[in-house]
Structures are given as structure tokens and as C-alpha cells.
HTML snippet that shows the backbone in 3Dmol.js (N, CA, C, O; Angstrom):
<script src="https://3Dmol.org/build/3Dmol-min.js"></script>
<div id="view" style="width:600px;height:400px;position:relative"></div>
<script>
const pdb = `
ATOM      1  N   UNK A   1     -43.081 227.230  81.127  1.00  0.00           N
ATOM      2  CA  UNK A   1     -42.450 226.988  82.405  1.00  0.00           C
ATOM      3  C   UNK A   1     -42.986 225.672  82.965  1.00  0.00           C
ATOM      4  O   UNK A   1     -44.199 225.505  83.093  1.00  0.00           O
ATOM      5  N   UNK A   2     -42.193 224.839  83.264  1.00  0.00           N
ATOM      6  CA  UNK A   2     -42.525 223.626  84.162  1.00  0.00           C
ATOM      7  C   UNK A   2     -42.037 223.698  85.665  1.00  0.00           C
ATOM      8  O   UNK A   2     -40.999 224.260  86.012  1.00  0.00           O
ATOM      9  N   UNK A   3     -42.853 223.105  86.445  1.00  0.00           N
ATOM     10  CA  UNK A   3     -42.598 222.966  87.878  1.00  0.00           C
ATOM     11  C   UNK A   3     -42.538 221.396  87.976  1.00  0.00           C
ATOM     12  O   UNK A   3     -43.191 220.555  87.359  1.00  0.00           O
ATOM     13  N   UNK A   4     -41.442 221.233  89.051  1.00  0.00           N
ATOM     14  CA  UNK A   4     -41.106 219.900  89.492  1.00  0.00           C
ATOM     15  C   UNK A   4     -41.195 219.459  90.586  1.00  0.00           C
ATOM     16  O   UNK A   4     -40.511 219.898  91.511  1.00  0.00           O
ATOM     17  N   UNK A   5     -41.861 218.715  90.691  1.00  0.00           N
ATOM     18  CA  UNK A   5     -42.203 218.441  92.372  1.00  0.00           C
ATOM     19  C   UNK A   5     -41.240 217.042  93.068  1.00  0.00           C
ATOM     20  O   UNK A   5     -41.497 216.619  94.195  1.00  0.00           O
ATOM     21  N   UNK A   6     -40.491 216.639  92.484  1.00  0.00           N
ATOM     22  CA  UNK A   6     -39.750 215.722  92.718  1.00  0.00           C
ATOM     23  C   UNK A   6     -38.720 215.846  93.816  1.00  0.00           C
ATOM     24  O   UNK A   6     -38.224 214.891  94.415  1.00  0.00           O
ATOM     25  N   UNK A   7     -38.397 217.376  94.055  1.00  0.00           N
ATOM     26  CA  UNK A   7     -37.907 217.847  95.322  1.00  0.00           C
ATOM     27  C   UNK A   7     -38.147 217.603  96.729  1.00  0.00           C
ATOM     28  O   UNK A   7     -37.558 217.419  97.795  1.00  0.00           O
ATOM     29  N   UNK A   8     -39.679 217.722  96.045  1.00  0.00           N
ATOM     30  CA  UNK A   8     -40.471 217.275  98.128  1.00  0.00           C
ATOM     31  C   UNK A   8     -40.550 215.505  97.912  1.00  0.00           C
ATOM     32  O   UNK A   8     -40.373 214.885  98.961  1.00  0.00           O
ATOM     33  N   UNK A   9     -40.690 215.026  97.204  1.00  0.00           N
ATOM     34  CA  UNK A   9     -40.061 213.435  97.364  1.00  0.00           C
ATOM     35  C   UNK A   9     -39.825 212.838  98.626  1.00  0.00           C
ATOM     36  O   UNK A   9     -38.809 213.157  99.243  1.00  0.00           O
ATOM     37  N   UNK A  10     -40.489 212.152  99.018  1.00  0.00           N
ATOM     38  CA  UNK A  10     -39.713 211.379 100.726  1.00  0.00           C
ATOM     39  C   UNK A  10     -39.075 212.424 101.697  1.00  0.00           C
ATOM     40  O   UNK A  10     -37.970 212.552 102.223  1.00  0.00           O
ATOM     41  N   UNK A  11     -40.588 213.312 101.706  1.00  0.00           N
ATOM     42  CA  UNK A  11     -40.345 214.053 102.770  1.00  0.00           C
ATOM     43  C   UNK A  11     -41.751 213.521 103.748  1.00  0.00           C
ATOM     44  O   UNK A  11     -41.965 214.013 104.856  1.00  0.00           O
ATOM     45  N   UNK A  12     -42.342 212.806 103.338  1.00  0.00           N
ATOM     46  CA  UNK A  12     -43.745 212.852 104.439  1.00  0.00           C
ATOM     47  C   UNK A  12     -44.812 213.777 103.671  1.00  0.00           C
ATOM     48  O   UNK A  12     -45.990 213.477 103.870  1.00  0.00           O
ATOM     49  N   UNK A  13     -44.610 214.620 103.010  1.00  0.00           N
ATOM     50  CA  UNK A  13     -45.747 215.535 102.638  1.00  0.00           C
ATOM     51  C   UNK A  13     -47.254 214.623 102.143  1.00  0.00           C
ATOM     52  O   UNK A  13     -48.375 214.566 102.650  1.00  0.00           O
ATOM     53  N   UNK A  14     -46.664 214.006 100.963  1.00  0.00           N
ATOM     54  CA  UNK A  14     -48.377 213.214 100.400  1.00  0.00           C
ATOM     55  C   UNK A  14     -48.920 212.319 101.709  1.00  0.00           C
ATOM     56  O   UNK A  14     -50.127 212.367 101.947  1.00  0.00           O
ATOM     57  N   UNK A  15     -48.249 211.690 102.370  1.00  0.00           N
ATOM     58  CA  UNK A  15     -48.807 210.759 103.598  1.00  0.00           C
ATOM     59  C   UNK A  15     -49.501 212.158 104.846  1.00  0.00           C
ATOM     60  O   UNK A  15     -50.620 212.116 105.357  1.00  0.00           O
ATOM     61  N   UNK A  16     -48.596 213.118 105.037  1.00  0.00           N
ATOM     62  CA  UNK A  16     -49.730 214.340 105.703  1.00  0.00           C
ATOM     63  C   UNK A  16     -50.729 214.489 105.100  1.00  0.00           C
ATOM     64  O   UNK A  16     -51.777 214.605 105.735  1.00  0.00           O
ATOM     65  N   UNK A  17     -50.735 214.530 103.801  1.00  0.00           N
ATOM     66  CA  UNK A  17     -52.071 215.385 103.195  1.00  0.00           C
ATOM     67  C   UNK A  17     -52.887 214.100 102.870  1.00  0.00           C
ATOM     68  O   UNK A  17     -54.052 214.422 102.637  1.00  0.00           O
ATOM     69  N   UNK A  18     -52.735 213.080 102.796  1.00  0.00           N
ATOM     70  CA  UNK A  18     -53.489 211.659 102.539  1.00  0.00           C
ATOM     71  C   UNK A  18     -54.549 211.623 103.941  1.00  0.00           C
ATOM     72  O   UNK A  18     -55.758 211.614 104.174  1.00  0.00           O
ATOM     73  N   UNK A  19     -53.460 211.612 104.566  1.00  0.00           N
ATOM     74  CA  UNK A  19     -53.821 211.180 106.114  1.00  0.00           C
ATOM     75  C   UNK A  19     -55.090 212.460 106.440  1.00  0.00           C
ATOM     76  O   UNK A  19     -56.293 212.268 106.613  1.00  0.00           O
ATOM     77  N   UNK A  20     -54.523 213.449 106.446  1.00  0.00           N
ATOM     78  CA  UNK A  20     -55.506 214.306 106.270  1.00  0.00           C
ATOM     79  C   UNK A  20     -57.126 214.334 105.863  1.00  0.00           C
ATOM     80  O   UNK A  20     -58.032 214.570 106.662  1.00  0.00           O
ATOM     81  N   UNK A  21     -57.280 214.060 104.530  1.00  0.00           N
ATOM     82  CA  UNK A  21     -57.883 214.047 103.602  1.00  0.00           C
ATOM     83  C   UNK A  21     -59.564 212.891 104.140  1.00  0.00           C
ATOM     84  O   UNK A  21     -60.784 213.011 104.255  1.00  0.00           O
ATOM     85  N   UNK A  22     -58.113 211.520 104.357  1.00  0.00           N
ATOM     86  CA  UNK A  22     -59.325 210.901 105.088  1.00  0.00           C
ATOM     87  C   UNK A  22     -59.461 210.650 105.752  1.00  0.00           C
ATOM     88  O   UNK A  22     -60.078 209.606 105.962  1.00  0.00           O
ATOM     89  N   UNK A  23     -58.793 211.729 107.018  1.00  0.00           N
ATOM     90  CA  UNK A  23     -59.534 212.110 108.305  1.00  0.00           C
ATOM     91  C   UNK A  23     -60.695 212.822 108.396  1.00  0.00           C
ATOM     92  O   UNK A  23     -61.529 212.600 109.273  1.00  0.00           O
ATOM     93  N   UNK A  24     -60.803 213.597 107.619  1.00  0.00           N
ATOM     94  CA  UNK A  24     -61.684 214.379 106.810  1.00  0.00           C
ATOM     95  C   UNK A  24     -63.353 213.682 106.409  1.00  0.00           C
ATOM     96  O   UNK A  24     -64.453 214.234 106.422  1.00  0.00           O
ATOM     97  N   UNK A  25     -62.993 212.385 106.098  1.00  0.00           N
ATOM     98  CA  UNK A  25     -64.383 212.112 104.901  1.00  0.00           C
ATOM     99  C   UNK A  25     -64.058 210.617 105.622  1.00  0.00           C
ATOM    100  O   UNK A  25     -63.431 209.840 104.902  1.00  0.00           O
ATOM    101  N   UNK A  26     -64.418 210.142 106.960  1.00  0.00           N
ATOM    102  CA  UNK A  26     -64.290 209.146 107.560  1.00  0.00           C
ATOM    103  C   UNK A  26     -65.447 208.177 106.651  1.00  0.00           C
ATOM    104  O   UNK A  26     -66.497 208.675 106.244  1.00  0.00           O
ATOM    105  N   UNK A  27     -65.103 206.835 106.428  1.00  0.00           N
ATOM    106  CA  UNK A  27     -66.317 206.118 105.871  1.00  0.00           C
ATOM    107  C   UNK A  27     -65.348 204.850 105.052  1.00  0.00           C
ATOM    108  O   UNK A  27     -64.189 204.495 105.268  1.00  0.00           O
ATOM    109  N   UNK A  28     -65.956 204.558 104.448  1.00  0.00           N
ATOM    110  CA  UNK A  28     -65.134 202.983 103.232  1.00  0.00           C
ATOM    111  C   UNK A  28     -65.057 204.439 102.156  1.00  0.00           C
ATOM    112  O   UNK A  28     -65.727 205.376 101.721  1.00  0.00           O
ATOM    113  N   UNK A  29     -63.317 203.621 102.124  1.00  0.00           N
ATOM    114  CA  UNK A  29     -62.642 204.006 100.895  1.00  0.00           C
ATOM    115  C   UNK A  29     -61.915 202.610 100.047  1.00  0.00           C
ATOM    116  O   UNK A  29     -61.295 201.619 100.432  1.00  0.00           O
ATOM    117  N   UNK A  30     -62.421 203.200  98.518  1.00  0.00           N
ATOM    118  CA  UNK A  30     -61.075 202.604  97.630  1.00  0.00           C
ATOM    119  C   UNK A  30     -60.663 203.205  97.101  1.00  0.00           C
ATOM    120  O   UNK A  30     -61.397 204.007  96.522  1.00  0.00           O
ATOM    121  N   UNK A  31     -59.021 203.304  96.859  1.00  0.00           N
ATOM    122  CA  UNK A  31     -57.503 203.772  96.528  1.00  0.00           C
ATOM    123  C   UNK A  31     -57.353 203.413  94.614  1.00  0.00           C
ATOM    124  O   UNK A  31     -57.068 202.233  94.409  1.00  0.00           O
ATOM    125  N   UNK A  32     -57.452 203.951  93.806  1.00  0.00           N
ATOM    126  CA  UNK A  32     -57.226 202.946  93.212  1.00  0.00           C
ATOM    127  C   UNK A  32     -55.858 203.840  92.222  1.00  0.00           C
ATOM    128  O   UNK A  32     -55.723 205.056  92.087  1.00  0.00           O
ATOM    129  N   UNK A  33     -54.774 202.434  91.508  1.00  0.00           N
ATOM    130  CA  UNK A  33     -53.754 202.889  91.311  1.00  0.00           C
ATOM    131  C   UNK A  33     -54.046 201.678  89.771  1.00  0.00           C
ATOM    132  O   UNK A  33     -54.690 200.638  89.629  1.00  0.00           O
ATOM    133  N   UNK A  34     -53.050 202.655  88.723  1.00  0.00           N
ATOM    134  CA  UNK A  34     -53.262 201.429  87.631  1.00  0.00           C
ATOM    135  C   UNK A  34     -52.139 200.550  87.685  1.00  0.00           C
ATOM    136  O   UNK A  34     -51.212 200.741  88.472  1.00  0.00           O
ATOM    137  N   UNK A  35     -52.186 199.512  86.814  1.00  0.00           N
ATOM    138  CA  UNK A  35     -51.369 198.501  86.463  1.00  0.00           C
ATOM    139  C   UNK A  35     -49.937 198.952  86.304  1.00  0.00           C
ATOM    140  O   UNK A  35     -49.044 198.282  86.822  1.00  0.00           O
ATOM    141  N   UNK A  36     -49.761 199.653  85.864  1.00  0.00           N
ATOM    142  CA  UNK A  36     -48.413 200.131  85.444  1.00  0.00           C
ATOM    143  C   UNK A  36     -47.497 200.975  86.580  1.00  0.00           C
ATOM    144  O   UNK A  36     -46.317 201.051  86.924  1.00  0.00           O
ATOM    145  N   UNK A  37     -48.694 201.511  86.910  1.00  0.00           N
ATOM    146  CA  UNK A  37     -47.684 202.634  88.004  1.00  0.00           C
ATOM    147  C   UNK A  37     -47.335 202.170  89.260  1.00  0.00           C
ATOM    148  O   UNK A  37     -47.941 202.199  90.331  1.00  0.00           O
ATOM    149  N   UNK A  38     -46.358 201.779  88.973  1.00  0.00           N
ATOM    150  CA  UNK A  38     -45.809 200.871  90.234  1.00  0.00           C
ATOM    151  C   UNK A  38     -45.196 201.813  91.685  1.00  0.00           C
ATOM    152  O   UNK A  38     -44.998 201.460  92.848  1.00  0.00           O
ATOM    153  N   UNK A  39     -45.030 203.079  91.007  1.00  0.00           N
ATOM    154  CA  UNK A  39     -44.638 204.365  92.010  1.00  0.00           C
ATOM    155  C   UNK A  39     -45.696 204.429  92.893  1.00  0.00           C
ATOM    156  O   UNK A  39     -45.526 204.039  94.048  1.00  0.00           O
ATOM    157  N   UNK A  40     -46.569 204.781  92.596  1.00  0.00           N
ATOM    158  CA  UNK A  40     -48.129 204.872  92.847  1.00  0.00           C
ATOM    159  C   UNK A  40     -48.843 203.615  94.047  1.00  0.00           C
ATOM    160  O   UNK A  40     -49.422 203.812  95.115  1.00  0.00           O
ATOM    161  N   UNK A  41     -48.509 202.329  93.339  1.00  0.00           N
ATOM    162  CA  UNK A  41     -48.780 201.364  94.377  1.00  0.00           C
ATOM    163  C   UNK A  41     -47.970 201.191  95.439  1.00  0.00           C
ATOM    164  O   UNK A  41     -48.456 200.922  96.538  1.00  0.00           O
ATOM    165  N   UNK A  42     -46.441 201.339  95.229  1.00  0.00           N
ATOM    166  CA  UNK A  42     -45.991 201.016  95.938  1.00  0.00           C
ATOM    167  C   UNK A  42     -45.920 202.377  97.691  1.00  0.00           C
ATOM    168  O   UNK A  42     -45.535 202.071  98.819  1.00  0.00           O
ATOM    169  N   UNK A  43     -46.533 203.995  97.133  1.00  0.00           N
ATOM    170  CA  UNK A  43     -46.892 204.612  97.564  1.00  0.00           C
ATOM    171  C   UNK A  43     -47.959 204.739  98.326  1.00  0.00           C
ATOM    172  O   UNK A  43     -47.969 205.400  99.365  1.00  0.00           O
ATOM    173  N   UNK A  44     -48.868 204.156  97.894  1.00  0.00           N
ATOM    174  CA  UNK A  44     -49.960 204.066  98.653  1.00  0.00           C
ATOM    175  C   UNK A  44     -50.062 202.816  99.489  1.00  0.00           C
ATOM    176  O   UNK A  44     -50.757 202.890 100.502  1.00  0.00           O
ATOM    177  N   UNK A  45     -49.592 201.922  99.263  1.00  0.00           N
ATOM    178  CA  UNK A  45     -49.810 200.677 100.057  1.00  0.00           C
ATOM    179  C   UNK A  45     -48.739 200.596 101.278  1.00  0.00           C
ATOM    180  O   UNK A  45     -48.488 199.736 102.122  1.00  0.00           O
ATOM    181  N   UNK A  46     -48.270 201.772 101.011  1.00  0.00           N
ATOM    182  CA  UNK A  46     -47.351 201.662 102.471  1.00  0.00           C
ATOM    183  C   UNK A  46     -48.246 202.850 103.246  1.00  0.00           C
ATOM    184  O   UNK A  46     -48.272 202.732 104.471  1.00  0.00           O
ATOM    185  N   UNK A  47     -48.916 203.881 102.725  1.00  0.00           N
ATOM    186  CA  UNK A  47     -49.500 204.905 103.575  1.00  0.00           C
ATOM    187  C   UNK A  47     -50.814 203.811 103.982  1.00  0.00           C
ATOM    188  O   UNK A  47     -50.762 203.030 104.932  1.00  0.00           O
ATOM    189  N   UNK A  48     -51.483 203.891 103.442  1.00  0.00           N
ATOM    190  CA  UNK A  48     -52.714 202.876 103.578  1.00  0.00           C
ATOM    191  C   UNK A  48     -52.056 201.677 104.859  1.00  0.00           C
ATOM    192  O   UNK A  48     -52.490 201.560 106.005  1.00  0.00           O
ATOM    193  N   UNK A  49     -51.299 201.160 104.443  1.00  0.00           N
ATOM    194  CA  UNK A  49     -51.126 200.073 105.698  1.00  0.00           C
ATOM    195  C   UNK A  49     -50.521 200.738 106.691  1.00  0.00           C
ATOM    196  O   UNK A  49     -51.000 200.390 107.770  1.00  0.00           O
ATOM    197  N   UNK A  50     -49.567 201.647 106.813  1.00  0.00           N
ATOM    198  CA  UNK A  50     -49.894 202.362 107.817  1.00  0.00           C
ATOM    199  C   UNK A  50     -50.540 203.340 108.892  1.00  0.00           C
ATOM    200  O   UNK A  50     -50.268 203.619 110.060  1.00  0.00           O
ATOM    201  N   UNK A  51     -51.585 203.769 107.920  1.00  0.00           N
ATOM    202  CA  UNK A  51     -52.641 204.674 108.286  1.00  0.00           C
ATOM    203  C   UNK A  51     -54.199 203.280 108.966  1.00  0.00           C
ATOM    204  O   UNK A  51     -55.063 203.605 109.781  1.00  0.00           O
ATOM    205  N   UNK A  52     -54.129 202.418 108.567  1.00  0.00           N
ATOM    206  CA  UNK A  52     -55.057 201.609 108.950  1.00  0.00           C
ATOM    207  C   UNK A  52     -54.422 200.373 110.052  1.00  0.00           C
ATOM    208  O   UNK A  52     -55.217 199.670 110.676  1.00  0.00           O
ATOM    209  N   UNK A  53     -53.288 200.243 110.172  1.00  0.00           N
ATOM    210  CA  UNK A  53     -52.427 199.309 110.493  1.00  0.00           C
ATOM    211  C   UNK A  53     -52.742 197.595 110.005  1.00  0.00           C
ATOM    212  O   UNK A  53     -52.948 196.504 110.536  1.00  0.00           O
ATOM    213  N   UNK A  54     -52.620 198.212 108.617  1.00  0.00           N
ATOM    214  CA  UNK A  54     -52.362 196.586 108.204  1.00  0.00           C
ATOM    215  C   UNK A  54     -53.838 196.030 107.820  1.00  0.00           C
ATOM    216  O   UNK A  54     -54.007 195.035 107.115  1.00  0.00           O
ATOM    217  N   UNK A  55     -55.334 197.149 108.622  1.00  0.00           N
ATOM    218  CA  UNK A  55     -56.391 196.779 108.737  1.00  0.00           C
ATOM    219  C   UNK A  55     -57.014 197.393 107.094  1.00  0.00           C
ATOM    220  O   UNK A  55     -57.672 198.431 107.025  1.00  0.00           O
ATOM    221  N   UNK A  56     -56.544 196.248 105.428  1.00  0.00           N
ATOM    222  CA  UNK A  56     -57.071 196.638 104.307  1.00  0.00           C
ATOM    223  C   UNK A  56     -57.202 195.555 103.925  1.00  0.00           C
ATOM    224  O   UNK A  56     -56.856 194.491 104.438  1.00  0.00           O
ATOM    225  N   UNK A  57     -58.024 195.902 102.425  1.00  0.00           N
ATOM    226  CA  UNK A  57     -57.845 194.967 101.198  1.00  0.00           C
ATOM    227  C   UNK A  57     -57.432 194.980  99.951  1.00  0.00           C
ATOM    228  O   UNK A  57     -57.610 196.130  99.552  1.00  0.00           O
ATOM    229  N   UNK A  58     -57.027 194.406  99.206  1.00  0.00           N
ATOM    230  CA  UNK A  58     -56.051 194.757  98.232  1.00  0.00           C
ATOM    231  C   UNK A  58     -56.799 193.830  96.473  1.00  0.00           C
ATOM    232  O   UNK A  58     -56.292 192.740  96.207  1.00  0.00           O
ATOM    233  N   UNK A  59     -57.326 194.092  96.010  1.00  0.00           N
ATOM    234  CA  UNK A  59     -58.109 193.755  94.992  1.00  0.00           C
ATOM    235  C   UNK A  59     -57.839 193.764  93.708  1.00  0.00           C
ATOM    236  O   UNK A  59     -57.546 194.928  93.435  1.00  0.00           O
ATOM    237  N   UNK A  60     -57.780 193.148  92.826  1.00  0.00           N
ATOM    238  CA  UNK A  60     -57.272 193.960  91.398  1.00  0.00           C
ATOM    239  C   UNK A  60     -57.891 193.633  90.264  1.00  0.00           C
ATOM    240  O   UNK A  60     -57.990 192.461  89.899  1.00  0.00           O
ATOM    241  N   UNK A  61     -58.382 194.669  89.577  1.00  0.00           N
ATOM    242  CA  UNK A  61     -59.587 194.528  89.047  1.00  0.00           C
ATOM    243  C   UNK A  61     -59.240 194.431  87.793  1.00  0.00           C
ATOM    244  O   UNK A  61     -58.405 195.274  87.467  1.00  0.00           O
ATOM    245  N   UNK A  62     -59.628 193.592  86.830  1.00  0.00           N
ATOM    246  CA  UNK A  62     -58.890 193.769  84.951  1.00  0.00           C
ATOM    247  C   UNK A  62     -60.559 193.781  84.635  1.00  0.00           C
ATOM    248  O   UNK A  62     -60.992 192.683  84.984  1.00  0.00           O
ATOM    249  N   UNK A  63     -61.511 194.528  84.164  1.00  0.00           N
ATOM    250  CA  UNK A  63     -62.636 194.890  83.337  1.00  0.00           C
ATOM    251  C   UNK A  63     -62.363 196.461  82.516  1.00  0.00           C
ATOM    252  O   UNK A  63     -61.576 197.388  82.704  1.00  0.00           O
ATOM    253  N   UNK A  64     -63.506 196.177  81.492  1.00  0.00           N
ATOM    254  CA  UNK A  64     -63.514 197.272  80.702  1.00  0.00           C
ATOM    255  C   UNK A  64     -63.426 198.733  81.414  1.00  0.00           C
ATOM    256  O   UNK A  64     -63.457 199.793  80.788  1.00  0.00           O
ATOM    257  N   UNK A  65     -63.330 198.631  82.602  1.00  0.00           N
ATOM    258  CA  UNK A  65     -63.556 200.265  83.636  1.00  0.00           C
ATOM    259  C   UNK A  65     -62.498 200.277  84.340  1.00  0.00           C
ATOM    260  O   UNK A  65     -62.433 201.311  85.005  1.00  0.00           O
ATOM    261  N   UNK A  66     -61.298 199.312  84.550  1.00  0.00           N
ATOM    262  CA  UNK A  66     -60.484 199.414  85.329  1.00  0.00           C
ATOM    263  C   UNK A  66     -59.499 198.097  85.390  1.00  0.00           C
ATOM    264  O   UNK A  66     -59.864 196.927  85.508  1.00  0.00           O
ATOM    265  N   UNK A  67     -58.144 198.600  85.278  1.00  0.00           N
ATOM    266  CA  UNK A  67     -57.354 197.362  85.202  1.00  0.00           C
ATOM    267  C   UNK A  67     -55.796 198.045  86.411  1.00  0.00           C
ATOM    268  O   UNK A  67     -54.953 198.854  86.023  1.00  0.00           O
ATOM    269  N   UNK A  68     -55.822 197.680  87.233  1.00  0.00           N
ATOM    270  CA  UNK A  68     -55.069 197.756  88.523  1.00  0.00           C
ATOM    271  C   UNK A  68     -55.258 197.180  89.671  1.00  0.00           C
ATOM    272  O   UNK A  68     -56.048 196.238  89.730  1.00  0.00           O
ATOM    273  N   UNK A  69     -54.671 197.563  90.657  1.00  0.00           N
ATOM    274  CA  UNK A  69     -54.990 197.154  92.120  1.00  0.00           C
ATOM    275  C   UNK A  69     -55.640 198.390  92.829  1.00  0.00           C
ATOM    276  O   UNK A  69     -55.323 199.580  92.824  1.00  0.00           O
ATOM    277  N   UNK A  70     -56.804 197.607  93.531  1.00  0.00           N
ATOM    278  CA  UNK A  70     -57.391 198.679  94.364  1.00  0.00           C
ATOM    279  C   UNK A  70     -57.374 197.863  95.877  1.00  0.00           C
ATOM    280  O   UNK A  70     -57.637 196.752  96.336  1.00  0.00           O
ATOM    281  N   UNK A  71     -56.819 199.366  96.376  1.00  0.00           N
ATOM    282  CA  UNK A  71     -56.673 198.808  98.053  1.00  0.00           C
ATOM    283  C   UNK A  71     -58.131 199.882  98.988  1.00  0.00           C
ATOM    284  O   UNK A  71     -58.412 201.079  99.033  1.00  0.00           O
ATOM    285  N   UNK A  72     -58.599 198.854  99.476  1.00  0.00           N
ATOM    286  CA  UNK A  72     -59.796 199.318 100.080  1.00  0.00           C
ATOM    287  C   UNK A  72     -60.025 199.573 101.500  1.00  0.00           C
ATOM    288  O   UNK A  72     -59.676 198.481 101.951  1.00  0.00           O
ATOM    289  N   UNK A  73     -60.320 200.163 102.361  1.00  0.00           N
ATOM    290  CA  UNK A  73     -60.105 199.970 103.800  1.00  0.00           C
ATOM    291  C   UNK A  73     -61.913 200.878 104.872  1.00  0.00           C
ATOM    292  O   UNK A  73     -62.753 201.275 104.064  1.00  0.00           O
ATOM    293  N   UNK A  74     -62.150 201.012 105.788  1.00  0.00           N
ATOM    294  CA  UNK A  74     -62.932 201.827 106.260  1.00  0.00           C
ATOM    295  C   UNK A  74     -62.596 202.278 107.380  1.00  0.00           C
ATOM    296  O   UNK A  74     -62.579 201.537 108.363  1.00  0.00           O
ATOM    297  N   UNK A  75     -62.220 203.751 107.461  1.00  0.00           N
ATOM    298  CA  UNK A  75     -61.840 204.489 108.543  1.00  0.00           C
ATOM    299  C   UNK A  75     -63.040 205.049 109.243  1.00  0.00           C
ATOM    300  O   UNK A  75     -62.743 206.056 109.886  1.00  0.00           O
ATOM    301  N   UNK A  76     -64.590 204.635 109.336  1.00  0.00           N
ATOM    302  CA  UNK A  76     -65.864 204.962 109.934  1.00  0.00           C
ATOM    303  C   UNK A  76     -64.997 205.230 111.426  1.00  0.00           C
ATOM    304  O   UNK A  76     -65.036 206.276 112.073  1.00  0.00           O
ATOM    305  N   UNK A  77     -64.558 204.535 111.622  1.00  0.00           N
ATOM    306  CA  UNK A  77     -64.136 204.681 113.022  1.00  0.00           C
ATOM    307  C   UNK A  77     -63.525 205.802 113.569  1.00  0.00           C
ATOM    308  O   UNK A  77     -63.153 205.850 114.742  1.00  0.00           O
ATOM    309  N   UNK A  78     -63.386 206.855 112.634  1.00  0.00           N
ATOM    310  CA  UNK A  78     -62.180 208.110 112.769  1.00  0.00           C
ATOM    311  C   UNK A  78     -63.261 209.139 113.476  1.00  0.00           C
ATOM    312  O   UNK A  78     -62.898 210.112 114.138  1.00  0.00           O
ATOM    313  N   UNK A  79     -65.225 208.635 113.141  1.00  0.00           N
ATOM    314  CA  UNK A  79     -66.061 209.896 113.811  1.00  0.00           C
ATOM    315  C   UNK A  79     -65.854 210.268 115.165  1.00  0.00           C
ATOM    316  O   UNK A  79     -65.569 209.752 116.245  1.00  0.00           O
ATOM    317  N   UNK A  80     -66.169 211.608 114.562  1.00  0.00           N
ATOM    318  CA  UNK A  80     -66.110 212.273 116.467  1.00  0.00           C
ATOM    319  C   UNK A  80     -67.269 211.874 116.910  1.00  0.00           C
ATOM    320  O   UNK A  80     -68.142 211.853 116.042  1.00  0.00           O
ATOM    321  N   UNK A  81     -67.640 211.492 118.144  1.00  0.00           N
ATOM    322  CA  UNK A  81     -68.562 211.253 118.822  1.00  0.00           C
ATOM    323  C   UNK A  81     -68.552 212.589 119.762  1.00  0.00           C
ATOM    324  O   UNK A  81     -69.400 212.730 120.643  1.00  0.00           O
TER     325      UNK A  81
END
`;
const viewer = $3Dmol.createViewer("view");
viewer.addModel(pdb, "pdb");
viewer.setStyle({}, {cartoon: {color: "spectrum"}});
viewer.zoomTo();
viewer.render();
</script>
């Protein structure tokens, strides 16, 4: 049996649960997506710039450990005081 998740597609769901996630674990994050998956980048770099407003960095790394773009940002600012 296979399940398909292609249904919930551009409903908002992964950007809730993103958003979520690192509301959650406030601090510097990097995103990282590979070379190829252009679904992937082009997914995250719209949640990311809108979840930070625009406030990231976008890096792309080709070494033996990693060959993509990594988008980096720090939501420290999300602590409750």
C-alpha cells in the first residue's frame, strides 16, 4: 500500500508545521535543500523569507559533505521573556 500526500499540496500545512517547529527551538538555523530538488528550494525559500521577513542567508555549499543551497536565518528573537 502506498500513501500520497500530494493531496494536501498548497494548502499551508508544511509552512504551519515549519513555522511551528521553529517557534519551538528559537536560536540560528540552517535549512538545507540539495542541488537538484528544486521543489524543496523553491519551498522553503518562500516559507523562510516569509517567516523571517526577508531577514536570511542563502549559501551554497559544493564540498565532500554537501552540495546545495543552504538558507540560514536566527529566530533567537522568538524567546519568551
Amino acid at each position: 500500500m502506498t500513501c500520497s500526500l500530494k493531496k494536501y499540496r498548497n494548502h499551508g500545512i508544511g509552512k504551519q508545521v515549519a513555522t511551528h517547529i521553529f517557534n519551538q527551538f528559537p536560536g540560528s538555523w540552517e535549512v538545507r535543500q540539495t542541488a537538484l530538488n528544486l521543489g524543496a528550494q523553491a519551498f522553503w525559500g518562500k516559507v523562510i523569507s516569509q517567516y523571517t521577513n526577508g531577514a536570511f542567508n542563502e549559501v551554497f555549499l559544493n564540498d565532500d559533505r554537501w552540495h546545495g543551497p543552504i538558507k540560514i536565518f536566527d529566530n533567537s528573537d522568538k524567546l519568551l521573556t
